[in-house]
N, C-alpha and C positions, 0 to 999 in steps of 0.2 A: 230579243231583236234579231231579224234572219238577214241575212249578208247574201245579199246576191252575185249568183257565181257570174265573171266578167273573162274568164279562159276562150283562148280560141285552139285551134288545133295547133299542132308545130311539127313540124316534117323535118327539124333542120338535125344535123348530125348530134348525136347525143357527147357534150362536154363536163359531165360531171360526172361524179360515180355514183351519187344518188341521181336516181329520174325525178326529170325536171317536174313533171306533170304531178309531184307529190309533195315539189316546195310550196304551203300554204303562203297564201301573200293576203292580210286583211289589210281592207284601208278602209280609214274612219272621215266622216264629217265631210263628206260629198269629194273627193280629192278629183284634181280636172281630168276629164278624160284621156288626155294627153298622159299620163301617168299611167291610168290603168292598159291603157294601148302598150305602151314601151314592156312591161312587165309582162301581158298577157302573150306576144310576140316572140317572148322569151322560151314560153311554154309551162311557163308558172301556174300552179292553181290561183287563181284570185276571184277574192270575194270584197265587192264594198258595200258600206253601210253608211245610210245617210245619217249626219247629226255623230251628236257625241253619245254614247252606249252607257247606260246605269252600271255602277264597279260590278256587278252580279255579272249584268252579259257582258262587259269587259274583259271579266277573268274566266268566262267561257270560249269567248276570241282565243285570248291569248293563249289557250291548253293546245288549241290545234296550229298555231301562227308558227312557220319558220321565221319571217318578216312581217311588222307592223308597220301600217303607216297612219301617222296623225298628223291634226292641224294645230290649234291654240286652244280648244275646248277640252282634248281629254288628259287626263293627267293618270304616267305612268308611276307609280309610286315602286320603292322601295318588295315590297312587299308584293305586288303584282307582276314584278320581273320576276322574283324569285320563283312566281308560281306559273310561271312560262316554263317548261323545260326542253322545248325546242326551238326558240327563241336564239335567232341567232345575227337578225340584225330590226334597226329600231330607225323610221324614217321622218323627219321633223320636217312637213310638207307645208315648210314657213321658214321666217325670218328664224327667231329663238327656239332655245332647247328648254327653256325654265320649267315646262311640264314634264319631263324626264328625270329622273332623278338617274344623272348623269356617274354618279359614285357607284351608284349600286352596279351600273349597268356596264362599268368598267369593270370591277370586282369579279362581273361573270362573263368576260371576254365577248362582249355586248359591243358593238359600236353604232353609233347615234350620228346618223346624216342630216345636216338640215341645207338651206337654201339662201346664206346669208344678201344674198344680190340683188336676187334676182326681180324682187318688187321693188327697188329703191325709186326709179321712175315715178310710179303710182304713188307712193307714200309722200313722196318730192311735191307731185302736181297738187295734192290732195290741201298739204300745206301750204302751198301759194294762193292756193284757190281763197282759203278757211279764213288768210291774212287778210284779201281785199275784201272778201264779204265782212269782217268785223271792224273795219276800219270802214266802212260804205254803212255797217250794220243794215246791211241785205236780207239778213233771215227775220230782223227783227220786222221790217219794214211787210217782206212777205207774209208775215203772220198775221199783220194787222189787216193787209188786203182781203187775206182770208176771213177774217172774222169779220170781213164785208167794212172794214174802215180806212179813208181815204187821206191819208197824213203826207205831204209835201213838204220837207223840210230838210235843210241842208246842213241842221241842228246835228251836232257830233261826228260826221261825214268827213274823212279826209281822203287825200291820195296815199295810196302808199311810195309812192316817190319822194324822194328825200327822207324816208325815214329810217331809223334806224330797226334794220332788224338782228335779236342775240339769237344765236342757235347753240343749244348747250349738247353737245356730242356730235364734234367735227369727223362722223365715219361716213360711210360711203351716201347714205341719205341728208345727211345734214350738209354735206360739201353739196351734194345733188341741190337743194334748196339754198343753199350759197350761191349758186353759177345761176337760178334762176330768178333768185332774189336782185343781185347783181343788175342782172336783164332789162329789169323792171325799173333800175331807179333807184334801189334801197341802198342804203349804206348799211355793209355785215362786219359784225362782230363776233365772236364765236369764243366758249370755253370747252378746253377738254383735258383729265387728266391726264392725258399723256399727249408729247410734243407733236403737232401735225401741221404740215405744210399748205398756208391757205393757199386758196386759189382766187384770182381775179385780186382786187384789193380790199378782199379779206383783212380786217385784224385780230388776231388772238387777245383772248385777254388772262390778266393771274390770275384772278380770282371768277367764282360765279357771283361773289356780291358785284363784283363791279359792273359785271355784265348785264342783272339785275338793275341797277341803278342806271345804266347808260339806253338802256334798250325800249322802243315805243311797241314792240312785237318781241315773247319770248318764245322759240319753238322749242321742243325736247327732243330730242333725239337720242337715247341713251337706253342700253337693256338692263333689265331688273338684276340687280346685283345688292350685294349687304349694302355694298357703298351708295348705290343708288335710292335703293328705296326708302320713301318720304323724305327725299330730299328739295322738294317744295313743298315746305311747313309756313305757318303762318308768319314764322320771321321773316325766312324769303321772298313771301308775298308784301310784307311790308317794305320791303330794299325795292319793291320794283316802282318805277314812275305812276304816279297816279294819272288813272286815265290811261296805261297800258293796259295790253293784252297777253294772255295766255294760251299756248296751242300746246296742248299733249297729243302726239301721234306713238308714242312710244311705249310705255308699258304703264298699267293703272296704278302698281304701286309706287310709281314713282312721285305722284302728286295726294297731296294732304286733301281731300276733297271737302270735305268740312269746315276746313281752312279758307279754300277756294269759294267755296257756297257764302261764306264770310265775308270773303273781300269784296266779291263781286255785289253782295245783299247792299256793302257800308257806300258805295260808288268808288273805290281805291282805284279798281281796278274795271275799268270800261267794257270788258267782255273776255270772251275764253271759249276756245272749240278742243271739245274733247272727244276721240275715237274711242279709249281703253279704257277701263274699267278695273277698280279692284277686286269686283267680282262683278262676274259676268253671266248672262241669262247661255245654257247651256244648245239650246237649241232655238232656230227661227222661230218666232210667232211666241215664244216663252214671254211671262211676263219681265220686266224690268223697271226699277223702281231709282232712283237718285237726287240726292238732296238739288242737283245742279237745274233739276225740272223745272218750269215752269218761269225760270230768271229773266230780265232781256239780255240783248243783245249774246244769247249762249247757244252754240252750235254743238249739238248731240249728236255723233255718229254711231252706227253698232260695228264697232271696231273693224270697219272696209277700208283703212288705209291702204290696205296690200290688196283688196277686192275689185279690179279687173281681172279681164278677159286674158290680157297682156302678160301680168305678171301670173296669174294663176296657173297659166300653162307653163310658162317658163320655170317656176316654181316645180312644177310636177315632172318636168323631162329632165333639170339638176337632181332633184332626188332620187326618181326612180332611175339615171342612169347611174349614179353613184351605188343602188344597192345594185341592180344587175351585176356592175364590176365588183364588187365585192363576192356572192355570191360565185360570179363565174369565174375569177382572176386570182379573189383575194387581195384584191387591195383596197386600202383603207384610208386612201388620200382623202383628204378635207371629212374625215371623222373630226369630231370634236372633242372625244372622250378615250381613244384609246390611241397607242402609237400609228403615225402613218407612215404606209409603208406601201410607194408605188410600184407596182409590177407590171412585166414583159405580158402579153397576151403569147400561149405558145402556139408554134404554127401551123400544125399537122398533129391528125388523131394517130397517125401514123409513127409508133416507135415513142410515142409521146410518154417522159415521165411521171410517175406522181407527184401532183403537188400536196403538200403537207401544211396543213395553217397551225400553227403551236401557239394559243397565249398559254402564257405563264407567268407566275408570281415571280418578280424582277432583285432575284438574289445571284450568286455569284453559283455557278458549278453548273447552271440548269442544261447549258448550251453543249459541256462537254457530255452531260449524261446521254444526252440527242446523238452525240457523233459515236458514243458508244454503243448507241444499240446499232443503227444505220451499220456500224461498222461489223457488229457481230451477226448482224442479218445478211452481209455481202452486198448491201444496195452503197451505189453511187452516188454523192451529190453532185450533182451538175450545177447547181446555183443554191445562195441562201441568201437573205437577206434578213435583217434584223433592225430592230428598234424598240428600242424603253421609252416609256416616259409613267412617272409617280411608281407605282408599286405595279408595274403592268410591264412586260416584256411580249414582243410579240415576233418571231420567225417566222419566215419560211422559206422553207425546203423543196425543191428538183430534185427526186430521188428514182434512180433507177438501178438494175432492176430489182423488184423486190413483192413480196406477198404485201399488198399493202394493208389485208385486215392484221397481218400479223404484228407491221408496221404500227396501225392504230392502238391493237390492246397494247403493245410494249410501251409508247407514249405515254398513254392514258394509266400507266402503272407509276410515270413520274410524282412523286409527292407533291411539286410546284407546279403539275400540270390545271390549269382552268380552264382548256373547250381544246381541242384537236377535233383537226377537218381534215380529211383528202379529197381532192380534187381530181379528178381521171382514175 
Protein backbone atom coordinates (compact mmCIF):
# COMPACT_ATOMS: atom_id res chain seq x y z
CA UNK A 1 0.00 0.00 0.00
CA UNK A 2 1.90 3.49 -0.87
CA UNK A 3 1.08 6.46 1.61
CA UNK A 4 1.04 9.58 -0.10
CA UNK A 5 3.27 12.34 0.95
CA UNK A 6 0.90 15.40 2.45
CA UNK A 7 4.30 17.85 3.83
CA UNK A 8 4.34 21.28 2.80
CA UNK A 9 7.35 23.43 3.35
CA UNK A 10 7.96 25.10 6.87
CA UNK A 11 10.09 28.35 7.27
CA UNK A 12 9.22 28.64 10.91
CA UNK A 13 12.17 28.72 13.57
CA UNK A 14 13.59 25.34 14.23
CA UNK A 15 12.04 23.87 18.06
CA UNK A 16 13.30 20.71 18.44
CA UNK A 17 16.60 19.06 18.39
CA UNK A 18 15.61 16.60 15.95
CA UNK A 19 14.42 18.36 12.41
CA UNK A 20 11.11 18.45 12.10
CA UNK A 21 11.11 17.62 8.37
CA UNK A 22 12.36 13.81 9.55
CA UNK A 23 9.45 13.23 12.09
CA UNK A 24 7.53 10.53 9.93
CA UNK A 25 3.67 11.08 10.60
CA UNK A 26 1.39 8.13 8.83
CA UNK A 27 -2.31 8.32 9.07
CA UNK A 28 -4.52 5.66 8.09
CA UNK A 29 -8.23 5.30 6.87
CA UNK A 30 -8.70 8.70 5.04
CA UNK A 31 -8.11 10.99 8.45
CA UNK A 32 -10.02 14.67 7.50
CA UNK A 33 -7.83 17.01 6.08
CA UNK A 34 -8.05 19.27 8.62
CA UNK A 35 -5.49 16.90 10.54
CA UNK A 36 -3.29 16.28 7.94
CA UNK A 37 -3.20 20.34 7.43
CA UNK A 38 -2.28 20.99 11.35
CA UNK A 39 0.52 18.45 11.33
CA UNK A 40 2.03 19.25 7.84
CA UNK A 41 2.21 23.13 9.00
CA UNK A 42 4.15 21.76 11.62
CA UNK A 43 6.75 20.71 9.15
CA UNK A 44 6.30 17.03 9.79
CA UNK A 45 6.87 14.35 7.04
CA UNK A 46 3.37 13.07 6.40
CA UNK A 47 2.04 10.47 4.66
CA UNK A 48 -1.74 9.19 4.32
CA UNK A 49 -3.20 6.11 3.37
CA UNK A 50 -6.60 5.49 2.31
CA UNK A 51 -8.55 2.61 4.15
CA UNK A 52 -7.20 0.21 6.74
CA UNK A 53 -3.48 -1.30 5.54
CA UNK A 54 -3.18 -5.48 5.55
CA UNK A 55 -0.73 -6.33 9.01
CA UNK A 56 2.26 -6.75 6.19
CA UNK A 57 1.99 -3.04 5.03
CA UNK A 58 0.96 -2.10 8.60
CA UNK A 59 4.30 -3.10 10.02
CA UNK A 60 5.99 -1.65 6.95
CA UNK A 61 4.29 1.98 8.09
CA UNK A 62 5.17 1.50 11.29
CA UNK A 63 9.25 0.68 10.73
CA UNK A 64 9.55 4.29 9.45
CA UNK A 65 6.44 6.16 11.74
CA UNK A 66 7.70 8.53 14.49
CA UNK A 67 3.55 9.08 15.03
CA UNK A 68 0.58 6.95 13.79
CA UNK A 69 -2.64 8.00 13.18
CA UNK A 70 -5.81 5.65 13.02
CA UNK A 71 -9.45 5.34 12.87
CA UNK A 72 -11.78 2.28 14.17
CA UNK A 73 -10.52 -0.14 11.37
CA UNK A 74 -6.82 -0.80 12.14
CA UNK A 75 -5.81 -2.48 15.06
CA UNK A 76 -2.43 -1.90 16.81
CA UNK A 77 -1.55 -5.09 18.35
CA UNK A 78 0.90 -5.97 20.95
CA UNK A 79 3.34 -7.27 18.82
CA UNK A 80 3.25 -4.51 16.08
CA UNK A 81 4.21 -1.60 18.64
CA UNK A 82 7.05 -3.59 19.67
CA UNK A 83 8.17 -3.67 16.08
CA UNK A 84 7.89 0.14 15.75
CA UNK A 85 11.16 1.21 17.06
CA UNK A 86 10.64 4.87 16.42
CA UNK A 87 7.39 5.08 17.44
CA UNK A 88 6.78 7.56 19.71
CA UNK A 89 3.24 8.66 19.73
CA UNK A 90 -0.12 6.72 18.72
CA UNK A 91 -3.19 8.89 17.44
CA UNK A 92 -6.96 7.51 18.07
CA UNK A 93 -8.66 9.87 15.24
CA UNK A 94 -12.07 8.74 16.95
CA UNK A 95 -14.11 8.37 19.99
CA UNK A 96 -12.29 4.71 21.48
CA UNK A 97 -8.87 3.44 22.04
CA UNK A 98 -10.04 -0.52 22.03
CA UNK A 99 -7.78 -0.95 18.69
CA UNK A 100 -4.56 -0.19 20.54
CA UNK A 101 -3.45 -2.25 22.88
CA UNK A 102 -3.04 0.42 25.37
CA UNK A 103 -0.69 -1.85 27.91
CA UNK A 104 1.78 -2.66 25.66
CA UNK A 105 2.03 0.86 24.34
CA UNK A 106 2.38 2.16 27.95
CA UNK A 107 5.24 -0.42 28.74
CA UNK A 108 7.20 1.43 25.85
CA UNK A 109 6.50 4.98 26.99
CA UNK A 110 3.88 5.18 23.90
CA UNK A 111 1.17 7.62 24.62
CA UNK A 112 -2.20 7.10 22.85
CA UNK A 113 -4.45 10.41 22.04
CA UNK A 114 -7.84 10.03 21.05
CA UNK A 115 -10.97 12.39 20.53
CA UNK A 116 -13.38 11.39 23.26
CA UNK A 117 -15.95 14.60 22.29
CA UNK A 118 -15.66 15.66 19.75
CA UNK A 119 -18.54 13.66 17.63
CA UNK A 120 -21.02 13.39 20.36
CA UNK A 121 -23.38 15.97 18.37
CA UNK A 122 -23.40 13.51 15.22
CA UNK A 123 -23.74 10.20 17.21
CA UNK A 124 -26.74 12.28 19.56
CA UNK A 125 -28.56 13.31 16.07
CA UNK A 126 -28.03 10.04 14.51
CA UNK A 127 -29.92 8.47 17.45
CA UNK A 128 -32.89 10.64 17.58
CA UNK A 129 -33.21 10.39 14.05
CA UNK A 130 -32.95 6.00 14.07
CA UNK A 131 -35.74 6.55 17.26
CA UNK A 132 -38.61 8.36 15.05
CA UNK A 133 -37.85 6.40 11.88
CA UNK A 134 -38.51 2.86 13.92
CA UNK A 135 -41.35 4.10 15.85
CA UNK A 136 -42.85 5.67 12.19
CA UNK A 137 -41.07 2.26 10.77
CA UNK A 138 -39.86 4.74 7.93
CA UNK A 139 -37.19 2.38 6.33
CA UNK A 140 -39.58 -0.23 6.34
CA UNK A 141 -42.14 1.63 4.56
CA UNK A 142 -39.37 3.07 2.05
CA UNK A 143 -38.21 -0.19 1.09
CA UNK A 144 -41.57 -1.25 0.15
CA UNK A 145 -41.87 2.01 -2.27
CA UNK A 146 -38.95 0.76 -3.68
CA UNK A 147 -39.76 -2.55 -4.65
CA UNK A 148 -42.50 -0.55 -6.48
CA UNK A 149 -45.32 -1.28 -3.48
CA UNK A 150 -47.80 1.16 -2.26
CA UNK A 151 -48.85 0.15 1.62
CA UNK A 152 -50.76 3.10 3.50
CA UNK A 153 -51.09 2.14 6.90
CA UNK A 154 -50.85 3.60 10.32
CA UNK A 155 -50.51 -0.14 11.29
CA UNK A 156 -47.58 -0.11 14.20
CA UNK A 157 -46.75 3.82 13.70
CA UNK A 158 -46.54 5.79 16.76
CA UNK A 159 -45.15 9.22 18.01
CA UNK A 160 -42.29 9.34 19.87
CA UNK A 161 -43.77 11.78 22.38
CA UNK A 162 -44.86 10.48 25.41
CA UNK A 163 -42.67 7.78 25.23
CA UNK A 164 -40.47 6.44 27.23
CA UNK A 165 -36.93 6.41 26.16
CA UNK A 166 -33.79 4.20 28.41
CA UNK A 167 -30.24 5.29 27.49
CA UNK A 168 -27.84 2.92 28.97
CA UNK A 169 -24.32 4.94 29.35
CA UNK A 170 -25.24 8.46 30.82
CA UNK A 171 -21.65 9.97 29.18
CA UNK A 172 -21.21 12.88 27.29
CA UNK A 173 -23.37 11.33 24.08
CA UNK A 174 -26.04 9.61 25.99
CA UNK A 175 -26.78 12.93 28.13
CA UNK A 176 -26.42 14.74 24.44
CA UNK A 177 -29.60 12.32 23.48
CA UNK A 178 -31.10 12.98 26.76
CA UNK A 179 -31.38 16.89 26.26
CA UNK A 180 -32.67 16.01 22.79
CA UNK A 181 -34.85 13.36 23.56
CA UNK A 182 -36.24 15.68 26.30
CA UNK A 183 -37.12 18.25 23.25
CA UNK A 184 -38.99 16.04 21.59
CA UNK A 185 -41.49 14.79 24.22
CA UNK A 186 -40.02 11.68 25.43
CA UNK A 187 -39.78 10.88 28.92
CA UNK A 188 -35.71 9.63 29.78
CA UNK A 189 -34.60 7.28 31.90
CA UNK A 190 -31.00 6.27 31.97
CA UNK A 191 -28.54 3.52 33.57
CA UNK A 192 -24.90 3.98 34.39
CA UNK A 193 -22.37 2.33 36.61
CA UNK A 194 -21.27 5.07 38.04
CA UNK A 195 -23.20 8.01 39.70
CA UNK A 196 -24.11 10.87 37.01
CA UNK A 197 -26.06 13.95 37.31
CA UNK A 198 -29.28 13.99 35.02
CA UNK A 199 -30.12 16.56 33.11
CA UNK A 200 -33.54 18.12 32.36
CA UNK A 201 -35.96 15.54 34.10
CA UNK A 202 -33.86 12.80 33.55
CA UNK A 203 -34.31 9.74 35.87
CA UNK A 204 -31.60 7.26 36.80
CA UNK A 205 -32.23 3.95 37.43
CA UNK A 206 -30.59 0.81 39.73
CA UNK A 207 -30.55 -1.65 37.69
CA UNK A 208 -30.30 -2.11 33.54
CA UNK A 209 -33.22 -4.75 34.12
CA UNK A 210 -35.40 -2.06 35.26
CA UNK A 211 -34.53 0.06 32.55
CA UNK A 212 -35.01 -2.86 30.16
CA UNK A 213 -38.52 -3.51 31.50
CA UNK A 214 -39.62 0.22 31.75
CA UNK A 215 -38.30 1.51 28.32
CA UNK A 216 -40.41 1.66 24.78
CA UNK A 217 -36.71 2.78 23.08
CA UNK A 218 -33.40 1.30 24.45
CA UNK A 219 -30.27 3.26 23.14
CA UNK A 220 -26.44 2.06 24.04
CA UNK A 221 -24.20 4.33 24.61
CA UNK A 222 -21.35 2.58 26.38
CA UNK A 223 -17.54 1.63 25.31
CA UNK A 224 -16.38 -1.98 24.86
CA UNK A 225 -15.12 -2.97 28.06
CA UNK A 226 -14.92 -6.78 29.93
CA UNK A 227 -17.96 -5.28 31.67
CA UNK A 228 -19.66 -4.41 28.74
CA UNK A 229 -19.27 -6.78 26.25
CA UNK A 230 -22.43 -9.04 25.48
CA UNK A 231 -24.14 -7.30 27.84
CA UNK A 232 -27.37 -7.52 25.58
CA UNK A 233 -27.75 -11.36 25.61
CA UNK A 234 -30.94 -13.00 25.06
CA UNK A 235 -32.05 -12.59 28.82
CA UNK A 236 -31.77 -8.92 28.48
CA UNK A 237 -33.70 -8.95 25.27
CA UNK A 238 -36.41 -10.86 27.08
CA UNK A 239 -36.68 -7.94 30.24
CA UNK A 240 -37.40 -5.50 27.41
CA UNK A 241 -41.21 -4.62 26.59
CA UNK A 242 -42.56 -6.44 23.80
CA UNK A 243 -42.89 -4.37 20.85
CA UNK A 244 -39.75 -2.23 21.90
CA UNK A 245 -36.98 -1.11 20.27
CA UNK A 246 -33.20 -1.40 20.16
CA UNK A 247 -30.60 1.21 18.98
CA UNK A 248 -26.79 0.18 19.23
CA UNK A 249 -24.67 3.41 18.18
CA UNK A 250 -21.97 2.21 20.57
CA UNK A 251 -19.66 -0.54 20.16
CA UNK A 252 -20.55 -4.20 18.15
CA UNK A 253 -19.53 -6.27 21.05
CA UNK A 254 -21.72 -4.90 23.15
CA UNK A 255 -24.94 -6.60 21.66
CA UNK A 256 -25.61 -10.46 21.36
CA UNK A 257 -26.61 -10.30 17.75
CA UNK A 258 -27.89 -13.57 17.30
CA UNK A 259 -29.90 -13.06 20.18
CA UNK A 260 -31.10 -9.94 18.56
CA UNK A 261 -31.74 -11.62 15.05
CA UNK A 262 -33.96 -13.81 17.48
CA UNK A 263 -36.13 -11.53 19.06
CA UNK A 264 -36.74 -9.46 16.44
CA UNK A 265 -37.50 -13.03 13.91
CA UNK A 266 -40.20 -14.10 17.25
CA UNK A 267 -41.99 -10.27 17.05
CA UNK A 268 -40.71 -9.52 21.09
CA UNK A 269 -39.13 -6.84 19.99
CA UNK A 270 -40.71 -4.42 17.07
CA UNK A 271 -37.35 -3.22 15.48
CA UNK A 272 -33.58 -2.28 16.14
CA UNK A 273 -31.09 0.28 14.22
CA UNK A 274 -27.62 -0.84 14.35
CA UNK A 275 -24.31 1.29 13.34
CA UNK A 276 -21.42 -1.29 14.94
CA UNK A 277 -20.60 -4.40 14.30
CA UNK A 278 -18.69 -7.29 15.92
CA UNK A 279 -16.87 -7.54 13.05
CA UNK A 280 -16.67 -5.22 10.52
CA UNK A 281 -16.03 -5.03 6.60
CA UNK A 282 -12.43 -3.37 6.63
CA UNK A 283 -12.52 -1.14 3.81
CA UNK A 284 -15.52 0.82 1.75
CA UNK A 285 -17.18 -1.14 -1.13
CA UNK A 286 -15.88 -4.56 1.02
CA UNK A 287 -18.41 -7.22 1.32
CA UNK A 288 -20.61 -7.42 4.55
CA UNK A 289 -22.67 -10.06 5.55
CA UNK A 290 -25.15 -10.15 9.12
CA UNK A 291 -27.69 -12.38 10.51
CA UNK A 292 -29.79 -8.81 11.21
CA UNK A 293 -30.13 -8.51 6.95
CA UNK A 294 -33.04 -8.70 5.39
CA UNK A 295 -35.54 -8.46 8.82
CA UNK A 296 -38.30 -5.61 8.84
CA UNK A 297 -38.46 -2.75 10.49
CA UNK A 298 -34.19 -3.07 10.99
CA UNK A 299 -32.00 0.01 10.32
CA UNK A 300 -28.42 -0.98 8.98
CA UNK A 301 -25.74 1.53 9.21
CA UNK A 302 -21.87 1.08 8.35
CA UNK A 303 -20.88 2.41 11.45
CA UNK A 304 -21.33 6.59 10.49
CA UNK A 305 -22.53 7.45 13.82
CA UNK A 306 -19.51 9.82 14.23
CA UNK A 307 -19.36 10.37 10.09
CA UNK A 308 -19.99 13.96 9.31
CA UNK A 309 -18.32 16.66 8.10
CA UNK A 310 -18.64 18.42 11.64
CA UNK A 311 -17.47 16.02 13.74
CA UNK A 312 -14.60 14.55 11.45
CA UNK A 313 -12.89 17.67 11.31
CA UNK A 314 -13.13 18.46 14.89
CA UNK A 315 -12.00 14.92 15.60
CA UNK A 316 -8.83 15.53 13.41
CA UNK A 317 -7.77 19.24 14.87
CA UNK A 318 -8.35 17.52 18.93
CA UNK A 319 -5.97 14.83 17.78
CA UNK A 320 -3.57 16.11 15.76
CA UNK A 321 -3.27 19.20 18.09
CA UNK A 322 -2.73 16.87 21.02
CA UNK A 323 0.31 15.06 19.19
CA UNK A 324 1.90 18.34 17.91
CA UNK A 325 2.08 19.30 21.79
CA UNK A 326 3.39 16.50 22.72
CA UNK A 327 5.89 16.07 20.12
CA UNK A 328 6.94 19.89 20.46
CA UNK A 329 6.24 20.61 24.36
CA UNK A 330 5.87 17.14 25.75
CA UNK A 331 2.94 17.08 27.14
CA UNK A 332 0.66 14.39 27.60
CA UNK A 333 -2.61 15.87 28.78
CA UNK A 334 -5.68 13.82 27.88
CA UNK A 335 -3.22 10.69 26.96
CA UNK A 336 -5.18 7.85 27.95
CA UNK A 337 -2.54 5.47 28.81
CA UNK A 338 0.43 7.12 30.19
CA UNK A 339 0.76 9.82 33.01
CA UNK A 340 -0.44 13.46 32.18
CA UNK A 341 1.73 15.93 32.54
CA UNK A 342 0.84 19.58 31.26
CA UNK A 343 3.60 21.76 30.25
CA UNK A 344 4.72 25.58 29.85
CA UNK A 345 5.46 26.30 26.00
CA UNK A 346 9.13 28.00 26.41
CA UNK A 347 9.55 31.42 25.08
CA UNK A 348 12.46 32.22 23.18
CA UNK A 349 14.98 29.95 21.15
CA UNK A 350 17.22 32.37 22.85
CA UNK A 351 19.22 31.07 25.92
CA UNK A 352 16.44 28.36 25.86
CA UNK A 353 17.10 25.18 28.13
CA UNK A 354 16.96 21.61 27.22
CA UNK A 355 13.91 19.93 27.80
CA UNK A 356 14.28 16.31 28.86
CA UNK A 357 11.15 13.80 28.47
CA UNK A 358 12.25 10.57 30.94
CA UNK A 359 9.44 7.59 31.14
CA UNK A 360 10.59 5.31 33.43
CA UNK A 361 9.52 2.18 35.29
CA UNK A 362 7.74 3.69 38.38
CA UNK A 363 10.06 2.31 41.51
CA UNK A 364 11.45 4.33 44.26
CA UNK A 365 15.31 5.82 43.60
CA UNK A 366 14.73 6.58 39.68
CA UNK A 367 14.18 10.44 40.24
CA UNK A 368 17.41 10.74 42.65
CA UNK A 369 19.65 8.85 40.00
CA UNK A 370 18.35 11.87 37.30
CA UNK A 371 19.49 14.54 39.85
CA UNK A 372 22.63 12.71 40.09
CA UNK A 373 23.97 12.72 36.85
CA UNK A 374 22.27 16.57 36.00
CA UNK A 375 24.35 17.32 39.09
CA UNK A 376 27.59 15.54 38.13
CA UNK A 377 27.21 17.06 34.40
CA UNK A 378 27.10 20.80 36.13
CA UNK A 379 23.58 21.31 34.22
CA UNK A 380 20.84 23.32 36.10
CA UNK A 381 17.29 22.42 36.53
CA UNK A 382 15.18 25.19 36.03
CA UNK A 383 11.86 23.31 36.15
CA UNK A 384 10.63 19.42 36.66
CA UNK A 385 7.67 18.12 36.58
CA UNK A 386 6.62 14.57 37.27
CA UNK A 387 3.85 12.09 37.34
CA UNK A 388 3.09 8.17 37.99
CA UNK A 389 0.39 6.38 37.26
CA UNK A 390 0.33 2.04 37.17
CA UNK A 391 3.86 0.96 36.54
CA UNK A 392 4.85 4.03 34.31
CA UNK A 393 6.69 7.24 35.92
CA UNK A 394 6.98 9.99 33.68
CA UNK A 395 9.48 13.60 34.23
CA UNK A 396 10.43 16.31 32.86
CA UNK A 397 13.31 18.26 32.97
CA UNK A 398 14.58 22.27 32.15
CA UNK A 399 18.08 21.55 32.23
CA UNK A 400 20.75 24.05 31.51
CA UNK A 401 23.53 24.26 30.73
CA UNK A 402 24.72 21.18 29.65
CA UNK A 403 26.02 18.79 26.58
CA UNK A 404 22.79 17.41 26.12
CA UNK A 405 23.90 14.04 23.93
CA UNK A 406 25.90 13.57 26.91
CA UNK A 407 22.84 14.21 29.05
CA UNK A 408 20.82 11.59 26.72
CA UNK A 409 23.53 8.45 26.86
CA UNK A 410 23.84 9.11 30.75
CA UNK A 411 19.88 8.71 31.14
CA UNK A 412 19.54 6.01 28.70
CA UNK A 413 22.24 4.07 31.05
CA UNK A 414 19.43 4.25 33.90
CA UNK A 415 18.25 0.46 34.35
CA UNK A 416 14.36 1.91 34.88
CA UNK A 417 14.99 4.10 31.92
CA UNK A 418 11.88 3.28 28.96
CA UNK A 419 12.21 6.10 26.02
CA UNK A 420 14.36 9.55 26.88
CA UNK A 421 13.73 12.57 24.57
CA UNK A 422 15.42 16.10 24.42
CA UNK A 423 13.77 18.63 23.25
CA UNK A 424 15.97 21.88 22.02
Amino acid sequence: MTAQDQSQPHNAPQRTSFPKDRIRVVLLESVHQRGVDLLAREGFDVACVPGSPSPEDLRSLLAEAHLIGVRSKTTLTEELIAGAPRLLGIGCFCIGTNQVDLGAARRLGIPVFNSPFSNTRSVAELTIAEAVCLMRRAFEKSSQMHAGRWFKSASGSREVRGRTLGIVGYGHIGAQVSVLAEAMGMRVIFYDVLPKLPLGNARPCDSLHELLAESDIVTLHVPSTPLTRGMIGARELASMRKGSHLINNARGEVVDVSALAEALRSGHLAGAAVDVFPEEPRSSGDPFDCELRGLENVILTPHIGGSTAEAQEAIAEDVATKLVRFMNVGTTTAAVNVPQVELPMQETDAGRPHRVLHFHKNVPGVLGQIHAITTELGANISGEYLRTQDELGYVVLDVSPTDSAQLLSRLREIPETVRVRVLW
